[in-house]
C-alpha positions as CSV (number, residue, x, y, z in Angstrom):
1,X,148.0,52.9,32.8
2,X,145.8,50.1,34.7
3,X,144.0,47.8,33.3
4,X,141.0,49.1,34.6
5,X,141.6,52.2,33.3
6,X,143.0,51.8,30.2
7,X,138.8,49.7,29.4
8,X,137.5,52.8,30.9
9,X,139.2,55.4,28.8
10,X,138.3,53.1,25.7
11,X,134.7,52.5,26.9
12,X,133.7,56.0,28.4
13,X,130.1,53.7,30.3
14,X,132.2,52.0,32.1
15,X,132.2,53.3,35.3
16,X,135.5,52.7,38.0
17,X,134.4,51.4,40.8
18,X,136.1,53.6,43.0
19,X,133.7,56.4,42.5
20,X,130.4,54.2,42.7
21,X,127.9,54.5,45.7
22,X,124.8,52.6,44.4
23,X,125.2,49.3,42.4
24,X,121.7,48.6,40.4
25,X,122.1,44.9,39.2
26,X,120.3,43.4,36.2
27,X,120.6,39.8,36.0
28,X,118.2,38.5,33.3
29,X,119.1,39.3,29.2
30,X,115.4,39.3,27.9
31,X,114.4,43.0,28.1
32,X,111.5,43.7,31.0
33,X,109.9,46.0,33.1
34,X,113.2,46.3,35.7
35,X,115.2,46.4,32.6
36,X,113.5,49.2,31.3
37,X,113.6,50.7,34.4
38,X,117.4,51.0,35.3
39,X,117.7,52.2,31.4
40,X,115.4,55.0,32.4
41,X,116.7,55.7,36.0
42,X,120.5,55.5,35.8
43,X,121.6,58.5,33.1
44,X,119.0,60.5,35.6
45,X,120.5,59.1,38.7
46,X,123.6,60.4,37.8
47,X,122.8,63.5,36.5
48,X,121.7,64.7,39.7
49,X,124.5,63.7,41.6
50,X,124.4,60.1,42.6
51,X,127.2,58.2,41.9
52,X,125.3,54.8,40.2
53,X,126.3,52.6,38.0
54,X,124.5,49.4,36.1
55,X,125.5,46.0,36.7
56,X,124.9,42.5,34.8
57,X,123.9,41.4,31.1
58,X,120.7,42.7,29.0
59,X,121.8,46.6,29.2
60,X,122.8,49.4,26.3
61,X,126.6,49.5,26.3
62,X,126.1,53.2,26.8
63,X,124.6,53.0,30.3
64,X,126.7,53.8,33.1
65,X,128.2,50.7,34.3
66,X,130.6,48.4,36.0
67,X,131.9,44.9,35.5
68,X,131.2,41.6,37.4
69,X,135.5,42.0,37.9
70,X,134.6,45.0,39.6
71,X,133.0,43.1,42.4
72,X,136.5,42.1,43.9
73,X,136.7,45.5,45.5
74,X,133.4,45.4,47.1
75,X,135.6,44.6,50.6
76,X,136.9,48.6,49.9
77,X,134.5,51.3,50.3
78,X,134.4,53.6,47.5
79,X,137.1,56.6,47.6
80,X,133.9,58.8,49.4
81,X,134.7,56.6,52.4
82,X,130.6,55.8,52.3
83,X,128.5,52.3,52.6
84,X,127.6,51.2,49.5
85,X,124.5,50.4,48.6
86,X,123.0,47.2,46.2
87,X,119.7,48.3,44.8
88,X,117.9,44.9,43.9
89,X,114.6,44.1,42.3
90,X,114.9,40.7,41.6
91,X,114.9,37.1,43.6
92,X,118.5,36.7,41.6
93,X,119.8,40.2,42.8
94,X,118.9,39.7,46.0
95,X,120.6,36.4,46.9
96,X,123.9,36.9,45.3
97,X,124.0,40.4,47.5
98,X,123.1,38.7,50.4
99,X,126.2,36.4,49.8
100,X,128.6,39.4,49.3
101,X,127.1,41.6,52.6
102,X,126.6,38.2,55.1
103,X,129.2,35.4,54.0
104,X,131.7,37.2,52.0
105,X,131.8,40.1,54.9
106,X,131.8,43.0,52.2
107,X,130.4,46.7,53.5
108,X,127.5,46.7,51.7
109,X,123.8,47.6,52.6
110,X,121.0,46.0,50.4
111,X,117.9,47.8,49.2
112,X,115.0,46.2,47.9
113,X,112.6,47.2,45.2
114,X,109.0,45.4,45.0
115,X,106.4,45.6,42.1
116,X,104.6,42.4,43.1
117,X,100.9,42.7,43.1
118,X,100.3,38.8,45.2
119,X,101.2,37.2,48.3
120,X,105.0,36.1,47.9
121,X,106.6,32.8,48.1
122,X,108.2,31.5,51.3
123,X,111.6,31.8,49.4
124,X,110.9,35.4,48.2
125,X,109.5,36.5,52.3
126,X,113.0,34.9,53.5
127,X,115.1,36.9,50.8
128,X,113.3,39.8,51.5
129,X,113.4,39.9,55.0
130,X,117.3,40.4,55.0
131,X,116.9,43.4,52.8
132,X,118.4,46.5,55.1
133,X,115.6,48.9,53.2
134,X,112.5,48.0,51.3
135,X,110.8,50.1,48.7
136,X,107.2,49.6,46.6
137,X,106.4,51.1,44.0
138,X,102.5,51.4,45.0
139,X,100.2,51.3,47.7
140,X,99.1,48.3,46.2
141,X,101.8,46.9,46.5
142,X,103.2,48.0,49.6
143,X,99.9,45.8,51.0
144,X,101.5,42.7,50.0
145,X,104.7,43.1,52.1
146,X,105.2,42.0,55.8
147,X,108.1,44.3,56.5
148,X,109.0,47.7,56.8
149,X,108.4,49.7,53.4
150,X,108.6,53.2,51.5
151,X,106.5,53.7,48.8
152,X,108.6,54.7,45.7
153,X,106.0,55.2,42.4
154,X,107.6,55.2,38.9
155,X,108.0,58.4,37.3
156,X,108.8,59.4,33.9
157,X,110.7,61.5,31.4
158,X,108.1,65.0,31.3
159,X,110.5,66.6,28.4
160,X,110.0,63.8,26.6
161,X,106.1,62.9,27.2
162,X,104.9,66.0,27.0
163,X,102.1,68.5,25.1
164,X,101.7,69.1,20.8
165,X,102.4,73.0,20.7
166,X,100.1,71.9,17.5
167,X,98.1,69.0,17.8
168,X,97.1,69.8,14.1
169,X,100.5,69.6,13.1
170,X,101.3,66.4,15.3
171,X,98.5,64.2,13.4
172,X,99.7,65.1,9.9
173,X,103.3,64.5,10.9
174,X,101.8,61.0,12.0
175,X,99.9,60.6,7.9
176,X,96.3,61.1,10.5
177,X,93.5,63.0,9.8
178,X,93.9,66.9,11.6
179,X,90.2,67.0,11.6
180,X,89.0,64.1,13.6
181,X,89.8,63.3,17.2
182,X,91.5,60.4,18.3
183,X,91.1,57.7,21.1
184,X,94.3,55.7,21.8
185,X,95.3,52.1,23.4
186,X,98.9,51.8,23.5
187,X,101.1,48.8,24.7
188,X,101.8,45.3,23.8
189,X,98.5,43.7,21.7
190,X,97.2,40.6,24.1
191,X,94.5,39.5,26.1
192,X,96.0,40.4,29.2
193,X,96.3,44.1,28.3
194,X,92.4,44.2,27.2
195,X,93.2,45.1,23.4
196,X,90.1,43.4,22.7
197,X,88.2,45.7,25.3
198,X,89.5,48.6,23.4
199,X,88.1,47.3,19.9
200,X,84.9,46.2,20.9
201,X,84.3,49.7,23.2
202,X,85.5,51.3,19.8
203,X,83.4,49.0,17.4
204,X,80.1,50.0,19.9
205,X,80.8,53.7,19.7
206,X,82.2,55.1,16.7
207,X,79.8,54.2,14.3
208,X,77.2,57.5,16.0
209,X,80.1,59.3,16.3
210,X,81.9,60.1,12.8
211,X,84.0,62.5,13.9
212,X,86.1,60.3,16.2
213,X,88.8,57.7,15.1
214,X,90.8,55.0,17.6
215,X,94.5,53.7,17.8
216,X,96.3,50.5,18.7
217,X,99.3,51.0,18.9
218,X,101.4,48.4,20.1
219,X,103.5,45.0,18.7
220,X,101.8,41.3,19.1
221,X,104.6,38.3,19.3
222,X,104.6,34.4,19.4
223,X,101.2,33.4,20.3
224,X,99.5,36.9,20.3
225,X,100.0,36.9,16.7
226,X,96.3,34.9,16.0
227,X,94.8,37.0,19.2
228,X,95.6,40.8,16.6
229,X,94.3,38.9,13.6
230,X,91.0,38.6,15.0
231,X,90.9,41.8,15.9
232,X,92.0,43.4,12.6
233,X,89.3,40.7,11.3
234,X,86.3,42.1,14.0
235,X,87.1,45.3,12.9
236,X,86.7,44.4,8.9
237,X,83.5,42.7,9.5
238,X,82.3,45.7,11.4
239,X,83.0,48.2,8.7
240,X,85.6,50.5,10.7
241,X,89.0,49.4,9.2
242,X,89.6,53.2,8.8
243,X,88.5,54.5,11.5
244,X,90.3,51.6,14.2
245,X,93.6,51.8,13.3
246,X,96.3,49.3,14.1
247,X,99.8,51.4,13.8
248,X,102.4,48.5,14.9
249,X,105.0,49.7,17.4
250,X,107.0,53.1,17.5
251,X,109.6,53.7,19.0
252,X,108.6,57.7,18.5
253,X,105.5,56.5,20.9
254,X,105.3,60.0,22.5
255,X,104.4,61.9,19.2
256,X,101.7,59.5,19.0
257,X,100.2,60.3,22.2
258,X,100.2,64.3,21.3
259,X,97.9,63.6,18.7
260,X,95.5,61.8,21.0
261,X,92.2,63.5,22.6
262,X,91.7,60.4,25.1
263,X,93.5,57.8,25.9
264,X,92.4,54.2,27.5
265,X,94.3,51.3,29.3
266,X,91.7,48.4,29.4
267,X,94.1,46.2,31.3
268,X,93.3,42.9,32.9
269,X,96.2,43.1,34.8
270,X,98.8,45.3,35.1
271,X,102.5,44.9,37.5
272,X,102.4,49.0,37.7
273,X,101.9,51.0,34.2
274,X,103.5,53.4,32.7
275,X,100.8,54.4,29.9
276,X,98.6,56.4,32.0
277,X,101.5,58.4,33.3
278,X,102.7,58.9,29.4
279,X,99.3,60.3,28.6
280,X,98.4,62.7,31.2
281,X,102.1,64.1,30.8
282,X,100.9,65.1,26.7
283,X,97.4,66.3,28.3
284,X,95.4,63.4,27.3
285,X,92.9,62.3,29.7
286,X,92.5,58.7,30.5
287,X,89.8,55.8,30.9
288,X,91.7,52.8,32.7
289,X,91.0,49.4,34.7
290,X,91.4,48.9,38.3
291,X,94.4,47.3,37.9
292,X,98.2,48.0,38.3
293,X,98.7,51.4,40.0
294,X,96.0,53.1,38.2
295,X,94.4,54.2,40.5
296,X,97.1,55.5,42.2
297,X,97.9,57.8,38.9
298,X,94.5,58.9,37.9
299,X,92.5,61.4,39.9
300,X,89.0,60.9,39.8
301,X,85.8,63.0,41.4
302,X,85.9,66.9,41.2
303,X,89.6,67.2,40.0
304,X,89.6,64.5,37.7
305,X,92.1,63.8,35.2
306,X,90.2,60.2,34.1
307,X,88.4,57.5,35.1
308,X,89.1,54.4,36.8
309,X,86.6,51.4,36.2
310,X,86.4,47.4,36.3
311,X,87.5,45.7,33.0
312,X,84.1,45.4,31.8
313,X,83.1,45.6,28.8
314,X,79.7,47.8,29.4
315,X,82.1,50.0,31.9
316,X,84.5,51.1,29.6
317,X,81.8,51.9,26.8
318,X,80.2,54.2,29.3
319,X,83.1,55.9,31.2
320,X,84.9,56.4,27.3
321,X,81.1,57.5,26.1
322,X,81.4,60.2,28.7
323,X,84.6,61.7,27.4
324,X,83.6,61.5,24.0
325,X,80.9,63.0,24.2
326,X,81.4,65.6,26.5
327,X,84.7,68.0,25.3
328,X,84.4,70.4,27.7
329,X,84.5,67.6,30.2
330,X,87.6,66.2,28.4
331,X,89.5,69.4,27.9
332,X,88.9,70.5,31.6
333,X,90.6,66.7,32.4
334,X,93.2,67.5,29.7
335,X,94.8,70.3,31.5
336,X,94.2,68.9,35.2
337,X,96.3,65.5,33.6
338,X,98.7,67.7,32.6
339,X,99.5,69.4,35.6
340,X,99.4,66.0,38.0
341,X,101.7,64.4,35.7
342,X,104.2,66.9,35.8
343,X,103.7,67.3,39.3
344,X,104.1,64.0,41.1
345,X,105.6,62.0,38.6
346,X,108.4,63.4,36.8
347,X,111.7,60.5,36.8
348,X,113.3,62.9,38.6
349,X,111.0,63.2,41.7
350,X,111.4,59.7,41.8
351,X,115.4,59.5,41.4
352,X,114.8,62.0,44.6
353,X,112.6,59.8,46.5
354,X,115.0,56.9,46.0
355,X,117.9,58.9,47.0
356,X,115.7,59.8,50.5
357,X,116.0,56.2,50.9
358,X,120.1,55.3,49.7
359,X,120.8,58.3,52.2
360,X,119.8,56.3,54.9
361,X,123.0,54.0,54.5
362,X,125.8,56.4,52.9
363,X,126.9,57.5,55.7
């Protein structure tokens, strides 16, 4: 048996290279955004038929992958006969591609993903303009490129995000109160992510409304750390340390957004943000910051499913006020968040509309 297969047999992730058609490199250890990406995207990838596999350090052993050996038969085509493609979304994916398709001489076509909400460096502008395909993953974004694009937004796992049959029953498996209705913030606890929005819309507006409690959930690390304690400490001093919960961070994150009634990203800035997405999918509607793709993801107006607004303070008390205290209003937006979700941004639409764009070069 080869040595190739002989790793492959003992290591059923790793993928031979012989069958692979899209390469998605990840060449940075610490986890991130792209990392969490290709985690997501791969297993779905090749589920529905394309023949991906993960490259590079920082990745689960059980993701479909192949080895940095593996790029020795790059010169070959796979056994389809096709182009392959290199799907980077990195400066340090892009350049070593470049190498392989333009010095090296190796079939390869290279396909760009950008997230980058600010005008790029010189360096980045050169790399990107010897990408054969570029894709954004916003409008937003697509505004800050000066070549060719197709806008790609993120999708996510609908089976997984989705509805409480018994929203009664979700908040006592969670140790909350079933009678009370709950507001939620959800992500890593920082100033950049408007935690501190959050508590102080929550501190102004629960104390008239007793039947409403709020939710951080989230982790704070390193220098965040003193940034959470003075929150937890507002939030003493105010007299609502049961009623503004900080949970820590779950990895069961989508049972805590079934027992939600309304859900708010108070963002100062945001690359693209999946939260929004991860709500609307459980039928919570959603108060966010013009930021990120939000407003890409939220409907506002007669079909509403949220509300975008301006991270401001006296904004978000008024546009959260307004689902609070209007249910009809927010159950009306529960079921219209519900249906966009599902609709136009399951992962597997956008495994589709990323496939629209590989098609182009396996030929």
């Amino acid at each position: 048996m080869a040595e190739g297969q002989n790793n492959i047999h003992h290591n059923p992730a790793v993928v031979d290279i012989g069958e692979v058609e899209v390469i998605a490199p990840n060449f940075k250890r610490r986890l991130s955004g792209v990392t969490s990406t290709i985690i997501q995207l791969v297993p779905v990838q090749r589920a529905l038929g394309y023949k991906v596999a993960a490259l590079g350090p920082g990745l689960p052993d059980t993701i479909p992958h192949i080895r940095f050996r593996d790029l020795l038969r790059l010169w070959s085509r796979p056994r389809s006969g096709k182009m392959r493609v290199w799907h980077a979304r990195r400066n340090v994916e892009m350049l070593p591609a470049i190498i392989l398709r333009d010095i090296l001489r190796m079939p390869l076509k290279i396909v760009f993903t950008s997230a980058s909400q600010r005008r790029h460096t010189g360096w980045t502008r050169w790399l990107i303009s010897k990408m054969d395909a570029v894709v954004a993953t916003s409008g937003r974004t697509a505004a800050y490129l000066d070549v060719p694009n197709t806008v790609v937004m993120h999708g996510i796992d609908t089976e997984r995000f989705s509805p409480a049959k018994d929203k009664t029953a979700a908040r006592v498996a969670l140790g909350l109160d079933p009678d009370r209705k709950f507001v939620g913030c959800f992500g890593r606890v920082r100033h950049q992510k408007g935690t501190d929005l959050f508590v102080d819309t929550m501190i102004s507006l629960l104390p008239s409304r007793p039947d409403w409690r709020a939710i951080v959930a989230g982790r704070a690390t390193g220098p965040h750390l003193d940034y959470e304690k003075q929150l937890i400490g507002k939030v003493a001093k105010a007299g609502l340390t049961d009623r503004i919960l900080f949970v820590g961070e779950h990895a069961n994150i989508n049972d805590w957004y079934r027992a939600l009634d309304l859900f708010v990203a108070p963002q100062r800035w945001e690359g693209f943000g999946l939260t929004p997405l991860e709500a609307m999918a459980a039928a919570v509607p959603v108060v966010a910051t013009d930021v990120g793709a939000f407003p890409e993801l939220i409907v506002t107006g007669n079909e509403e499913t949220g509300k975008i607004i301006i991270a401001d303070l006296d904004a978000m008390i008024s546009a959260t006020a307004e689902f609070i205290y209007d249910d009809a209003r927010r159950q009306q937006a529960a079921t219209r968040a519900l249906h966009h979700a599902k609709t136009n941004f399951s992962i597997e639409g956008e495994v589709r509309r990323l496939g629209e764009v590989y098609q182009r070069f396996l030929t």
